[in-house]
C-alpha positions in Angstrom: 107.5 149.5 -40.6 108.0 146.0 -39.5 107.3 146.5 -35.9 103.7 148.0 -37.1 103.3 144.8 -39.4 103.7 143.0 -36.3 101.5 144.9 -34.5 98.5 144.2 -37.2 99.1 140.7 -37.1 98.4 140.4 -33.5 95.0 142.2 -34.0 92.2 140.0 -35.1 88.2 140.4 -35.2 86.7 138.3 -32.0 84.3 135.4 -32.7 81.4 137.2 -30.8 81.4 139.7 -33.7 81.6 137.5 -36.6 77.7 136.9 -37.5 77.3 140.5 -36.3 79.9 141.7 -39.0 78.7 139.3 -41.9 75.2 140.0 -41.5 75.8 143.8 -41.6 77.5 144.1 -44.2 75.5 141.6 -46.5 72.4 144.1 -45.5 74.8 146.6 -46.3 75.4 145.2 -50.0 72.5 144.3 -50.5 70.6 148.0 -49.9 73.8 150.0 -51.3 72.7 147.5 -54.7 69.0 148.4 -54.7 70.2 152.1 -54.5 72.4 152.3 -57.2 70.0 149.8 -59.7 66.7 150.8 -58.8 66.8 154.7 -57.9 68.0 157.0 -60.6 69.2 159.8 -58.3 72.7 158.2 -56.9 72.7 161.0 -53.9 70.5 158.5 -51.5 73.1 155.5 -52.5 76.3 157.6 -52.0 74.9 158.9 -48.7 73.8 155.3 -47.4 77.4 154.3 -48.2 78.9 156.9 -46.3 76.8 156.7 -43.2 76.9 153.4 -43.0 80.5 152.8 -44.1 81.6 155.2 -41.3 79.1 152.4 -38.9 79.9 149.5 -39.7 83.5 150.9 -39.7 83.1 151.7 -35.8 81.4 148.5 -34.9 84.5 146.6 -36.7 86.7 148.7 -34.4 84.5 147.8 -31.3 85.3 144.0 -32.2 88.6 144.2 -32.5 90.6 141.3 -30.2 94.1 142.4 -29.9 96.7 139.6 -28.8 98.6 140.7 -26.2 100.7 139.1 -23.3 101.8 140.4 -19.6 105.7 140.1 -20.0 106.3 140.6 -15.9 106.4 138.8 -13.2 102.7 137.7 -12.7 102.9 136.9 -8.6 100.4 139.4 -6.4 99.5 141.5 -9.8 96.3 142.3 -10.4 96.2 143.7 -14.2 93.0 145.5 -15.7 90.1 143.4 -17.0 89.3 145.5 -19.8 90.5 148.4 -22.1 88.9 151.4 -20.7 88.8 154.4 -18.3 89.3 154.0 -14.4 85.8 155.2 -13.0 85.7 154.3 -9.4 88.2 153.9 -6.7 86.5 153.1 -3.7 86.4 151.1 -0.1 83.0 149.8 -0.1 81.1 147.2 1.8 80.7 144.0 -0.4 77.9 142.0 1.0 76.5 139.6 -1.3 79.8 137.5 -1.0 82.7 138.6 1.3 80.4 141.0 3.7 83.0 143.0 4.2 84.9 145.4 3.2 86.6 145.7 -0.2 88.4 148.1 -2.4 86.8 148.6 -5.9 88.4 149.6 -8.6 86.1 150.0 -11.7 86.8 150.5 -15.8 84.7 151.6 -18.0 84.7 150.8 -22.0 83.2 153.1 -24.3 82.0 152.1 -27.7 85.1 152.9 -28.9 87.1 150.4 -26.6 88.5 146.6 -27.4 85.6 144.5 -25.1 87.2 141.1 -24.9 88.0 140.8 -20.9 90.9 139.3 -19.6 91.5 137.0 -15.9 92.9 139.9 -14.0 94.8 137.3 -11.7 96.4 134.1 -11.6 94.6 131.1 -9.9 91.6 129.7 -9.9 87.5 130.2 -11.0 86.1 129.4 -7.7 82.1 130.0 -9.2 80.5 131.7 -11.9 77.4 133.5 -11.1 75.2 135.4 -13.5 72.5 138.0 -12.6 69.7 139.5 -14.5 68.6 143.2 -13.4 68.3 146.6 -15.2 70.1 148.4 -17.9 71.7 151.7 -16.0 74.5 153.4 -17.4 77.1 151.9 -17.2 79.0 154.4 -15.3 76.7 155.2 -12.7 77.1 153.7 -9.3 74.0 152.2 -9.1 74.7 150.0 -12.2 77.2 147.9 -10.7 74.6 146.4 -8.1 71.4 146.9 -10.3 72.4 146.0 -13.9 72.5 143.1 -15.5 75.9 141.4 -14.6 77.8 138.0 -14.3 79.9 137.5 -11.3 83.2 135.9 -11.3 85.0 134.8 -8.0 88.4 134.4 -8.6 91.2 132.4 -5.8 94.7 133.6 -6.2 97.7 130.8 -5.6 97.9 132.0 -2.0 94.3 131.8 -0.8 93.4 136.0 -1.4 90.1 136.2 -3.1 89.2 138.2 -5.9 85.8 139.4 -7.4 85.7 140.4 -11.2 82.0 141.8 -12.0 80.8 142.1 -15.7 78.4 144.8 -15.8 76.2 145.2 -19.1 75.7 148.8 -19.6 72.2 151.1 -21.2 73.1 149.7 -24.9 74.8 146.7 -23.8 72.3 143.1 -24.0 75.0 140.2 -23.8 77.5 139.0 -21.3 79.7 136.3 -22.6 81.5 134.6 -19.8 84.8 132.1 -20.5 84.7 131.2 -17.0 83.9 127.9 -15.5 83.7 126.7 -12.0 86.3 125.2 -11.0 89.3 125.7 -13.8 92.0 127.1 -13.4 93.0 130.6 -15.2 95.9 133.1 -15.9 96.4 136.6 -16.6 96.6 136.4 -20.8 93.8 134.4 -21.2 90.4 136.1 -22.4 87.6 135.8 -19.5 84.7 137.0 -21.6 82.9 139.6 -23.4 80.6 142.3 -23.6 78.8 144.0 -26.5 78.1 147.4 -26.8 79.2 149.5 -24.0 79.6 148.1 -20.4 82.2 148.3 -17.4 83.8 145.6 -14.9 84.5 146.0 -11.3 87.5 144.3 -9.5 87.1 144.0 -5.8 90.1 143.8 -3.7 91.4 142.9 -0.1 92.1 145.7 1.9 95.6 147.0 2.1 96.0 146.0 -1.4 98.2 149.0 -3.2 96.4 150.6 -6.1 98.4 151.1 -9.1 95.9 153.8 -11.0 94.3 156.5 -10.5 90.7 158.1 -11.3 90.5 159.2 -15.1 92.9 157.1 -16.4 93.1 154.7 -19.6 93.8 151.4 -18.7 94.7 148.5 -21.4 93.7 145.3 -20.8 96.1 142.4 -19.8 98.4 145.0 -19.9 98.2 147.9 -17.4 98.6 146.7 -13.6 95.8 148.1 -11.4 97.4 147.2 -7.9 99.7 144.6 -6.4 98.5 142.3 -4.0 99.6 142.6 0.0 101.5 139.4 0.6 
């Protein structure tokens, strides 16, 4: 029983869903009021709570920000970005930045996922770099080039470079981005957000080792993806 108080108390709502939340539910009120005063058959007002109890319910969820710290050794890991499902595992041929070849390792977050992002590495923000585009699904292939997305180039204490790609899904319309050039970041520390749906692609050096495989949950800050080649 106390471990799951514990557990509660490290869950909190994120600041990116506050005027989200409080303007929901004072529309909420506010209908659910002129319902039950104003309409003598209660059926429509109990049926408006439900529904949108049950919504607002599952967008409360979506902005849940759990607190959670990596308790390993940090050196040459590489943990996942976001709470999700591994959707790609691929050596492809980066060539906006590195043009060459990289290993990507993409996670997708359903609606039903935390979507506060975390640094992946330890290091430094080399340059943040935000591009407008389309609004694919998010787990298509074309969406990580083509979407909407914010770039975030990443330098790792021994010189390895790392890109982490926010990629704003069909329902997702905001990137929020922590990241600024030049600072210095750490795996526990929140890189950004994204509302409604979306996915974020790690690219790798070659001969890195690949910790997951295709299908499978990831946490954020909390499952490693791969381990750096040193």
């Amino acid at each position: 029983m106390g471990r799951r108080i514990r557990k509660l108390k490290n869950v909190r709502i994120h600041r990116e869903g506050t005027d989200t939340l409080v303007y929901g539910l004072t529309a909420i009120v506010a209908v659910a009021l002129i319902l039950w005063f104003y309409v003598d058959n209660k059926i429509p007002f109990w049926s408006f709570v439900v529904v949108f109890g049950v919504v607002y319910s599952i967008v409360v969820n979506f902005f849940r920000c759990p607190k959670r710290f990596f308790d390993e050794d940090t050196e040459d890991i590489v943990v996942a970005p976001a709470d999700g499902r591994v959707v790609v595992i691929e050596e492809v041929v980066e060539d906006e930045y590195f043009h060459d070849k990289r290993i990507m390792v993409s996670i997708f977050m359903s609606l039903f996922n935390v979507h506060a992002n975390w640094f992946p590495v330890d290091g430094k923000v080399k340059f943040v770099h935000h591009q407008d585009g389309n609004y694919h699904k998010a787990w298509l292939p074309k969406a990580s080039e083509e979407n909407e997305h914010a770039d975030i180039m990443l330098e790792t204490p021994d010189g390895k470079d790392i890109l982490c790609r926010q990629i704003a899904g069909a329902v997702a319309r905001r990137i929020v981005t922590y990241a600024k050039d030049g600072e210095d970041c750490y795996i526990d520390e929140h890189l950004g957000f994204i509302k409604f749906g979306s996915r974020v692609d790690v690219y790798l050096p070659l001969g890195t080792e690949i910790c997951v495989k295709m299908g499978q949950a990831t946490t954020g800050n909390r499952t490693v993806i791969a381990r750096l080649k040193k």
